[in-house]
mmCIF file of the N, C-alpha and C atoms, coordinates in Angstrom:
data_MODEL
# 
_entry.id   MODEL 
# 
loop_
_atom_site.group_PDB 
_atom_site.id 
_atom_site.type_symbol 
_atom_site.label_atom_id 
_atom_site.label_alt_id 
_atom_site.label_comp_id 
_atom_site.label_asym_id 
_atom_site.label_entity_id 
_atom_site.label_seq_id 
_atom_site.pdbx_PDB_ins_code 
_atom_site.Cartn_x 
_atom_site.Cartn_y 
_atom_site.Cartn_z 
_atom_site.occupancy 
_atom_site.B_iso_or_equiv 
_atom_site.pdbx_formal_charge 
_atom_site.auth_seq_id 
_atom_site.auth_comp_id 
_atom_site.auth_asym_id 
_atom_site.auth_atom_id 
_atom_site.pdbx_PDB_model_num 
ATOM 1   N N  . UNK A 1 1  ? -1.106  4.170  12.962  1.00 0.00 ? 1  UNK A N  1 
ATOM 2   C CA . UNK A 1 1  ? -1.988  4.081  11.799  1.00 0.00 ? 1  UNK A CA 1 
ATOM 3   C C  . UNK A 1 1  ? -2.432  5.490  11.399  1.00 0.00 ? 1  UNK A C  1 
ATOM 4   N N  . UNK A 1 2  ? -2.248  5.645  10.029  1.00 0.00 ? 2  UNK A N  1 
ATOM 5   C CA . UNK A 1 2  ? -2.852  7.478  9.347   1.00 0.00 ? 2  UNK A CA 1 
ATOM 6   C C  . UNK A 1 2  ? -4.349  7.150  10.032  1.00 0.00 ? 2  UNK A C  1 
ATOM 7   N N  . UNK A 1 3  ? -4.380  8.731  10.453  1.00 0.00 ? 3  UNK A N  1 
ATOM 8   C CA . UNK A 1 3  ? -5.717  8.956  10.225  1.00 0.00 ? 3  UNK A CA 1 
ATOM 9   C C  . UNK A 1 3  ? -6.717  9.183  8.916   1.00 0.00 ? 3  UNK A C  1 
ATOM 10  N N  . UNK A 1 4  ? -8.175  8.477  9.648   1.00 0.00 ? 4  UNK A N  1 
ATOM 11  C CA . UNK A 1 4  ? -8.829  8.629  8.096   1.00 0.00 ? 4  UNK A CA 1 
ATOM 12  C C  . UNK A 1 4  ? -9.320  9.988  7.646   1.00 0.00 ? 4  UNK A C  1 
ATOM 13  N N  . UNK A 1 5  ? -9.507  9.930  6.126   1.00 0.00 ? 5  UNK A N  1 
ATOM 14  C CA . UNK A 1 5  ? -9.496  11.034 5.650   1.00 0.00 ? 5  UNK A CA 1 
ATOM 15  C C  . UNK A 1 5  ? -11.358 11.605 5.906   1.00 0.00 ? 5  UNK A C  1 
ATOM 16  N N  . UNK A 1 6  ? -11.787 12.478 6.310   1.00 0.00 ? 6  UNK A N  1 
ATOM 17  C CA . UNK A 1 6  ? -13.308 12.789 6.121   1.00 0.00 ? 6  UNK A CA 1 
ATOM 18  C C  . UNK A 1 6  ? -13.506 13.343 4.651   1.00 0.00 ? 6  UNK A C  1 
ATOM 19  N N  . UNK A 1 7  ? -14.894 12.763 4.617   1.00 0.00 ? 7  UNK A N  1 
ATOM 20  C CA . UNK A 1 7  ? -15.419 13.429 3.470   1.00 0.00 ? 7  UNK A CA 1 
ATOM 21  C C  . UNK A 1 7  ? -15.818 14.569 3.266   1.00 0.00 ? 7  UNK A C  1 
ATOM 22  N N  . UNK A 1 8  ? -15.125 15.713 1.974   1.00 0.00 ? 8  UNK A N  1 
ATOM 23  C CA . UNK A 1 8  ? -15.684 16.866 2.531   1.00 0.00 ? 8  UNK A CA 1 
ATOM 24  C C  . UNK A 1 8  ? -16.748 17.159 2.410   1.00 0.00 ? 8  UNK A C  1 
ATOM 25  N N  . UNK A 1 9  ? -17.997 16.063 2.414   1.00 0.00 ? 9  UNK A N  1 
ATOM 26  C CA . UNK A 1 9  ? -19.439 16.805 2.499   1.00 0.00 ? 9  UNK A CA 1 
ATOM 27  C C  . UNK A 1 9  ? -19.921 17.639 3.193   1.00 0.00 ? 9  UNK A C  1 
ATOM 28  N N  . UNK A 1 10 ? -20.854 18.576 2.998   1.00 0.00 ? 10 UNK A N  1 
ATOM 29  C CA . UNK A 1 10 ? -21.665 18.991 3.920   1.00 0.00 ? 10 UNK A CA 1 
ATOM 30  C C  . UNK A 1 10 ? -22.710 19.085 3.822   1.00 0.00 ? 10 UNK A C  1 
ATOM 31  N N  . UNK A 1 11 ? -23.339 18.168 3.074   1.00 0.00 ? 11 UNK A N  1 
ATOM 32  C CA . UNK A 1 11 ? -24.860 17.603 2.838   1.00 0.00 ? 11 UNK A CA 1 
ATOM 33  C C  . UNK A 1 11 ? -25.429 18.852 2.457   1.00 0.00 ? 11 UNK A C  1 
ATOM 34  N N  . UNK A 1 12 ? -24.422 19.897 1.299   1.00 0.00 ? 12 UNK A N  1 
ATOM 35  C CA . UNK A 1 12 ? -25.637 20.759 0.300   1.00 0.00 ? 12 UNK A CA 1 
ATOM 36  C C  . UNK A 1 12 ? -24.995 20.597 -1.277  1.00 0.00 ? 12 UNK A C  1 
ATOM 37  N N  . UNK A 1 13 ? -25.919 19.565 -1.530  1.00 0.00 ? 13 UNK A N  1 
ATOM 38  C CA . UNK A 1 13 ? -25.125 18.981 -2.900  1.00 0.00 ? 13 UNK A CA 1 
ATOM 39  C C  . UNK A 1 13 ? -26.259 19.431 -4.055  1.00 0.00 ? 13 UNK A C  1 
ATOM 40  N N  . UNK A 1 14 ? -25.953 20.761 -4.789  1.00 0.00 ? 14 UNK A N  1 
ATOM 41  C CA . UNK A 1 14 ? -26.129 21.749 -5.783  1.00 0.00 ? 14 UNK A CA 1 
ATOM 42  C C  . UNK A 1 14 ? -25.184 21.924 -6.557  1.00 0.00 ? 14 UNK A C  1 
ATOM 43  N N  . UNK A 1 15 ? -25.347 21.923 -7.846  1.00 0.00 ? 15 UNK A N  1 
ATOM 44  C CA . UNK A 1 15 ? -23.685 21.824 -9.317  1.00 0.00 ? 15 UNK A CA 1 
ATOM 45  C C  . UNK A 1 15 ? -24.656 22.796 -9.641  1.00 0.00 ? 15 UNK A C  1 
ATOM 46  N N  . UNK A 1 16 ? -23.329 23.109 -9.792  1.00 0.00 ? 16 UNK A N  1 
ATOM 47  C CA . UNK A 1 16 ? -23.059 23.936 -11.019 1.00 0.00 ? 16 UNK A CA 1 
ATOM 48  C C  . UNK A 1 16 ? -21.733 23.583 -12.133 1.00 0.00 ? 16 UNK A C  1 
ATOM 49  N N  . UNK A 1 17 ? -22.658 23.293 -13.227 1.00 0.00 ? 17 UNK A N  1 
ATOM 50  C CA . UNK A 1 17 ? -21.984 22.224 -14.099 1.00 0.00 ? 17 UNK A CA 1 
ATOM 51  C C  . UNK A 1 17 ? -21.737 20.886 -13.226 1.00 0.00 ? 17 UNK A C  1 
ATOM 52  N N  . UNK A 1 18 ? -20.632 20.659 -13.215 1.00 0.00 ? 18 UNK A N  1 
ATOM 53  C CA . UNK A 1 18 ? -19.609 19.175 -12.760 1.00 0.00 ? 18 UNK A CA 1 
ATOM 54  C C  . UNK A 1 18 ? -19.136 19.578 -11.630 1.00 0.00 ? 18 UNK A C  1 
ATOM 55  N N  . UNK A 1 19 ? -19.487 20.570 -10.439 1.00 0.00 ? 19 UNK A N  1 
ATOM 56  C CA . UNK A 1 19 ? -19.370 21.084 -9.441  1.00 0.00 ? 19 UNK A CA 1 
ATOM 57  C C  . UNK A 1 19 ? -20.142 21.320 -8.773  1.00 0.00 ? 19 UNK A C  1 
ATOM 58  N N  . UNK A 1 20 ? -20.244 20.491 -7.534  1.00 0.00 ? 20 UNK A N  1 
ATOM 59  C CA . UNK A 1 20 ? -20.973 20.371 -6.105  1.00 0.00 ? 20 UNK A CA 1 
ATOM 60  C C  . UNK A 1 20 ? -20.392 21.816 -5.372  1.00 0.00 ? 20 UNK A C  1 
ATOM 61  N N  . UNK A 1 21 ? -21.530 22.774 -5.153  1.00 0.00 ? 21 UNK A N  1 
ATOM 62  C CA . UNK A 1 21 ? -21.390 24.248 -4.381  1.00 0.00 ? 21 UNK A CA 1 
ATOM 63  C C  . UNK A 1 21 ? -20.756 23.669 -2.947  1.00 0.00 ? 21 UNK A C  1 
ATOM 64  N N  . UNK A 1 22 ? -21.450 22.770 -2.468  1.00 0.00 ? 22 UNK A N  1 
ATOM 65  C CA . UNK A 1 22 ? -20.973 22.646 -1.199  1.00 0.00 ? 22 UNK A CA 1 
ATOM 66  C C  . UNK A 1 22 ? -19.992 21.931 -1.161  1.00 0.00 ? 22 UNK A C  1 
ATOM 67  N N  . UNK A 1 23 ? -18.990 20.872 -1.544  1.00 0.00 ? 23 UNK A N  1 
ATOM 68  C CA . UNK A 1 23 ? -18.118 20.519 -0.976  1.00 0.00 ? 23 UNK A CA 1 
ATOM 69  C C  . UNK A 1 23 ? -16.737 20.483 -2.183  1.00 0.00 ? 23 UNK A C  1 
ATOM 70  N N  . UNK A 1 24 ? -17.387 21.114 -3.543  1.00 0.00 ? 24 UNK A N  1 
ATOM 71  C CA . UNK A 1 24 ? -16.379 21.485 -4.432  1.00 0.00 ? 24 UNK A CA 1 
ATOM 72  C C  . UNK A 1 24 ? -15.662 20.585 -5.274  1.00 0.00 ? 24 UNK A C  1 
ATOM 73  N N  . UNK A 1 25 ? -16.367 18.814 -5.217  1.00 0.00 ? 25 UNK A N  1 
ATOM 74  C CA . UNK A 1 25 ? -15.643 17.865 -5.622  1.00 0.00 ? 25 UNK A CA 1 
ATOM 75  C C  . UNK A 1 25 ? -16.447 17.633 -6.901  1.00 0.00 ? 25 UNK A C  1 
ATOM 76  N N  . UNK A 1 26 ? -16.321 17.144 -7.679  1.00 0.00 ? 26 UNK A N  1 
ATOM 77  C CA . UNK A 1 26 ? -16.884 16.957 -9.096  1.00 0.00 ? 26 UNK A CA 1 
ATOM 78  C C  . UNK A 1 26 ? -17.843 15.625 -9.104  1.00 0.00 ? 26 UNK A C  1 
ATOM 79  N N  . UNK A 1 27 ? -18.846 15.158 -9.844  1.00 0.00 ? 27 UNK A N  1 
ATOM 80  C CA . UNK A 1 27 ? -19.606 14.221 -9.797  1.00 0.00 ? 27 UNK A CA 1 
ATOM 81  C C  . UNK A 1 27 ? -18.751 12.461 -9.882  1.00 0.00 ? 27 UNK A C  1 
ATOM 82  N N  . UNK A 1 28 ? -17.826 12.914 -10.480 1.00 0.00 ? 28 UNK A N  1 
ATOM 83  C CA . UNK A 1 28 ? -17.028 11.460 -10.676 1.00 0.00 ? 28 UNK A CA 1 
ATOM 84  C C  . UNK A 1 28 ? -16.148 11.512 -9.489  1.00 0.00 ? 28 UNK A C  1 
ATOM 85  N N  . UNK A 1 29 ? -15.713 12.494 -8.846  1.00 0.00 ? 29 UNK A N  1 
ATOM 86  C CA . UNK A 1 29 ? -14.724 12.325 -7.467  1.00 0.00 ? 29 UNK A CA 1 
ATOM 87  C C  . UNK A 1 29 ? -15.462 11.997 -5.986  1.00 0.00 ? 29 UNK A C  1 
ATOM 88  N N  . UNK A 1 30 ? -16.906 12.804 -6.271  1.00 0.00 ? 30 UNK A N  1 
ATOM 89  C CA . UNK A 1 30 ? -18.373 12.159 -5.362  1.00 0.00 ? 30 UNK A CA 1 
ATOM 90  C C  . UNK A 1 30 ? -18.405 10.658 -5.079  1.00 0.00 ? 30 UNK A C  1 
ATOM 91  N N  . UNK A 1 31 ? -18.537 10.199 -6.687  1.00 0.00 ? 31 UNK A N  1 
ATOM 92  C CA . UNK A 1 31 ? -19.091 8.715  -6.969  1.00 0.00 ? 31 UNK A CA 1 
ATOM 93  C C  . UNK A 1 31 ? -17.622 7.722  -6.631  1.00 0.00 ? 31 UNK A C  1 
ATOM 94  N N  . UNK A 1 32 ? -16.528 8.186  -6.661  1.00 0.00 ? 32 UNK A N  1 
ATOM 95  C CA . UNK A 1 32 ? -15.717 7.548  -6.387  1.00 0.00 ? 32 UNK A CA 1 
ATOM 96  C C  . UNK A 1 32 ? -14.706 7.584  -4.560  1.00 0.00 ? 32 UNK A C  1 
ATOM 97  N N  . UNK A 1 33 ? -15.244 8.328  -4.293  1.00 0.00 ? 33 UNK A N  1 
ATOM 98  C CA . UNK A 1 33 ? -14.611 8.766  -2.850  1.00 0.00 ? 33 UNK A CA 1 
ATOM 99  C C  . UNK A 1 33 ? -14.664 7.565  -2.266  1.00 0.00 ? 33 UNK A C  1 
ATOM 100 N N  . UNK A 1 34 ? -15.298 7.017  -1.861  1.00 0.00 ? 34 UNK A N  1 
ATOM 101 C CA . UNK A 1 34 ? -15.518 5.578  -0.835  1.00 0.00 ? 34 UNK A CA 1 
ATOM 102 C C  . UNK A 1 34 ? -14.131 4.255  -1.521  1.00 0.00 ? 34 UNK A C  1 
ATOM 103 N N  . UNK A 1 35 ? -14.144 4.120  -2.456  1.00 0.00 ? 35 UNK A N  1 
ATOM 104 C CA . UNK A 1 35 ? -13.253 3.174  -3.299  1.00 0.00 ? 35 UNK A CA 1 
ATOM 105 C C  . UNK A 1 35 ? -11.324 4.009  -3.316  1.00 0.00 ? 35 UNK A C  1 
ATOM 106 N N  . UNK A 1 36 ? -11.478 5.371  -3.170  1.00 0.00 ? 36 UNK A N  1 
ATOM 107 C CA . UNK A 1 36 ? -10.123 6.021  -3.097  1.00 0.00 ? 36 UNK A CA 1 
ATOM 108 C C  . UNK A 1 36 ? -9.213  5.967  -2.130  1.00 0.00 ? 36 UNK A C  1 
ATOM 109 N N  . UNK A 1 37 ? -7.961  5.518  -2.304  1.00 0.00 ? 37 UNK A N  1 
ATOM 110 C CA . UNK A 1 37 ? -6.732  5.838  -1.371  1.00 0.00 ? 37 UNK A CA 1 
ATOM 111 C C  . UNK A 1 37 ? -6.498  6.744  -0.751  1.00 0.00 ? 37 UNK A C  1 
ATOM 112 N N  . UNK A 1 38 ? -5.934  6.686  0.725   1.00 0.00 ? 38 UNK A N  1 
ATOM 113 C CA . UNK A 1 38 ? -5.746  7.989  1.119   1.00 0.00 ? 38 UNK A CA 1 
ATOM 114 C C  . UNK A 1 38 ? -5.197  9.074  0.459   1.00 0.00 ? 38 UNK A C  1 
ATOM 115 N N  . UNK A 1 39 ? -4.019  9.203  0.612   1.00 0.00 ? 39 UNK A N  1 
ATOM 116 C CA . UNK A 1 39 ? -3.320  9.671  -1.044  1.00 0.00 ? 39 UNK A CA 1 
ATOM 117 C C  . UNK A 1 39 ? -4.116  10.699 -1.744  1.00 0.00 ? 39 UNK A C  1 
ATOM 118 N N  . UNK A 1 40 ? -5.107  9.764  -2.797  1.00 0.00 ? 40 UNK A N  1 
ATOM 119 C CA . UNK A 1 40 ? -6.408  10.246 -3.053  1.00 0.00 ? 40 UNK A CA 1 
ATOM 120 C C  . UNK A 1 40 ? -6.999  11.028 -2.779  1.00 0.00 ? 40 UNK A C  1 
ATOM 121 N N  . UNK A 1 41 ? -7.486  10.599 -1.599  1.00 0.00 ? 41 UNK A N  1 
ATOM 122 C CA . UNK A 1 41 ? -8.696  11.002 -0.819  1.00 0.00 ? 41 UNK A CA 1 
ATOM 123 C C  . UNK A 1 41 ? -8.218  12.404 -0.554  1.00 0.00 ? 41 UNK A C  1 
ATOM 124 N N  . UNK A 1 42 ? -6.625  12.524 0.461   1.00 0.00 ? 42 UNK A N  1 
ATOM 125 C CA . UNK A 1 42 ? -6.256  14.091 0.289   1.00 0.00 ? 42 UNK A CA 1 
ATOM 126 C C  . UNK A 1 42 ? -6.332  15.035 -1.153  1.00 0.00 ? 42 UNK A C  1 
ATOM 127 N N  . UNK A 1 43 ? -5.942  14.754 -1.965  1.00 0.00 ? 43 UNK A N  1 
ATOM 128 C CA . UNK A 1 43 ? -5.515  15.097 -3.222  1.00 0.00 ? 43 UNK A CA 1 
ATOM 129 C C  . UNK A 1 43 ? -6.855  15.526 -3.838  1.00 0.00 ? 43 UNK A C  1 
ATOM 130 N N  . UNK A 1 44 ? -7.567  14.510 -3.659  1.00 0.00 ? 44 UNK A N  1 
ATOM 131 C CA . UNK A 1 44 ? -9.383  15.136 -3.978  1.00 0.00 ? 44 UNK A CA 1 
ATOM 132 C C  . UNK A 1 44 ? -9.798  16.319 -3.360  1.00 0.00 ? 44 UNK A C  1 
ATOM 133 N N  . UNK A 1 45 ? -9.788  15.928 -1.644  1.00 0.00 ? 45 UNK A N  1 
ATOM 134 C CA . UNK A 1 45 ? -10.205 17.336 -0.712  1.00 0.00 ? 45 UNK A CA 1 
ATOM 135 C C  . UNK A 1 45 ? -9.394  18.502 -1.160  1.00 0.00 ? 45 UNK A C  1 
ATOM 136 N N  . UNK A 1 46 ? -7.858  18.360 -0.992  1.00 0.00 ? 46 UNK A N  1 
ATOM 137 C CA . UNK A 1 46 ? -7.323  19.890 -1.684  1.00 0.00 ? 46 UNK A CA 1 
ATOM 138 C C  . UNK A 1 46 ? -7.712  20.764 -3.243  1.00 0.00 ? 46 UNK A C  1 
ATOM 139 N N  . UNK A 1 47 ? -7.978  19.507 -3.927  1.00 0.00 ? 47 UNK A N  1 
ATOM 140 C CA . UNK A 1 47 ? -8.414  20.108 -5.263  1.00 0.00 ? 47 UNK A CA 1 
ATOM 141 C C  . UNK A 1 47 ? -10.035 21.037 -4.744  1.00 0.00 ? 47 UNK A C  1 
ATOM 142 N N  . UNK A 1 48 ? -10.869 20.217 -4.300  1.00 0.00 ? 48 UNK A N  1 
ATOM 143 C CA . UNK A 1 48 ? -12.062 20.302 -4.076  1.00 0.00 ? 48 UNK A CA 1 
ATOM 144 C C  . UNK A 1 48 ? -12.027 22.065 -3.352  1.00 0.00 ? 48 UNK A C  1 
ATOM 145 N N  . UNK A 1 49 ? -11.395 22.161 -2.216  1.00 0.00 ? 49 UNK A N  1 
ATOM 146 C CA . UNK A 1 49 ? -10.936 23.430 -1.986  1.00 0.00 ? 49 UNK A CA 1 
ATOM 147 C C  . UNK A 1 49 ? -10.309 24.585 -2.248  1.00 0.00 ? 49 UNK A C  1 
ATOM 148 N N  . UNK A 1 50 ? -9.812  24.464 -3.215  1.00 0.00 ? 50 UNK A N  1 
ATOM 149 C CA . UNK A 1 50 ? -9.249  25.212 -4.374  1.00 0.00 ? 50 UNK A CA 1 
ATOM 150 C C  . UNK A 1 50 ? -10.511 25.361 -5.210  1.00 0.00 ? 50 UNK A C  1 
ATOM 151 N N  . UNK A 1 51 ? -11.304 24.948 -5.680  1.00 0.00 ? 51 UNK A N  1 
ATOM 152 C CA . UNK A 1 51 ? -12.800 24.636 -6.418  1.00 0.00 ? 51 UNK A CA 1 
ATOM 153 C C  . UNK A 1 51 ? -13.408 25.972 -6.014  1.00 0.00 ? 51 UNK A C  1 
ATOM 154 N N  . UNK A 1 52 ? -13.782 24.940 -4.635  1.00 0.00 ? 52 UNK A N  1 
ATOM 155 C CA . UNK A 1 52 ? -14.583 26.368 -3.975  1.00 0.00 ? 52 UNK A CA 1 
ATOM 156 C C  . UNK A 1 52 ? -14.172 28.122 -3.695  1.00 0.00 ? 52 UNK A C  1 
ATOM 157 N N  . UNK A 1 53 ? -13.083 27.924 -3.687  1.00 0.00 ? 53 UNK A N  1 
ATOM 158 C CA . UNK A 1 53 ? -12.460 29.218 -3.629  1.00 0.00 ? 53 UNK A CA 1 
ATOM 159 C C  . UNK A 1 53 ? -12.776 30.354 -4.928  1.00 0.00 ? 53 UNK A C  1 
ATOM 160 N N  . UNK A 1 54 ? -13.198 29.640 -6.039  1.00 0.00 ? 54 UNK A N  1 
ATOM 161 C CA . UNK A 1 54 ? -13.239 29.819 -7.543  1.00 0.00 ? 54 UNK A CA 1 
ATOM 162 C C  . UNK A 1 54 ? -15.029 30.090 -7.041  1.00 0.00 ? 54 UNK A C  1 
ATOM 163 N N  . UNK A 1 55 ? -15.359 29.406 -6.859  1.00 0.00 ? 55 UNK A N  1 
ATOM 164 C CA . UNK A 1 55 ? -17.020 29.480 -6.973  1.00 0.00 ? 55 UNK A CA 1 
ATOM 165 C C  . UNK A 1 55 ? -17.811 30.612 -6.473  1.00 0.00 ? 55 UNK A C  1 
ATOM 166 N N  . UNK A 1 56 ? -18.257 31.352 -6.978  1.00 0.00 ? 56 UNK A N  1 
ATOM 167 C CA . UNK A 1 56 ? -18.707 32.705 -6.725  1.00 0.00 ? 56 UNK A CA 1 
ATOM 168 C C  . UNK A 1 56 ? -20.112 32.564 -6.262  1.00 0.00 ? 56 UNK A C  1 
ATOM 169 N N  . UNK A 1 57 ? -20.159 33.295 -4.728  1.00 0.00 ? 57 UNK A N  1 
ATOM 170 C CA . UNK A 1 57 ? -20.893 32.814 -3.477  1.00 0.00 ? 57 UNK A CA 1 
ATOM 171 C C  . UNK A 1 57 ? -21.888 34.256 -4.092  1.00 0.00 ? 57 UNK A C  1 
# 
C-alpha cells in the first residue's frame, strides 16, 4: 500500500496574497487537501515548494 502523503503544514499560516508563507499552498489547495488524491496531494506539495522558493524570506 503507497504511503500517505503528509500535509505540508507547519502550523504558520500567514498569505501573502493567495499564499500561505509557511507551507506555500494557496487558500483553495489548503481547503481542499483532505478530499485530494494522492496524485494530488504530491502534485500540490511540489507546486507548494516551488512557491516557497519564490517567497522572499
Amino acid at each position: 500500500m503507497a504511503k500517505e502523503i503528509e500535509s505540508p503544514c507547519v502550523e504558520v499560516c500567514r498569505f501573502k496574497g493567495d499564499v500561505c508563507e509557511g507551507c506555500g499552498r494557496s487558500k483553495r489547495e489548503i481547503r481542499a487537501w483532505h478530499g485530494m488524491k494522492r496524485k494530488d496531494r504530491i502534485m500540490t506539495a511540489r507546486k507548494a515548494r516551488e512557491r516557497l522558493k519564490k517567497v522572499p524570506r
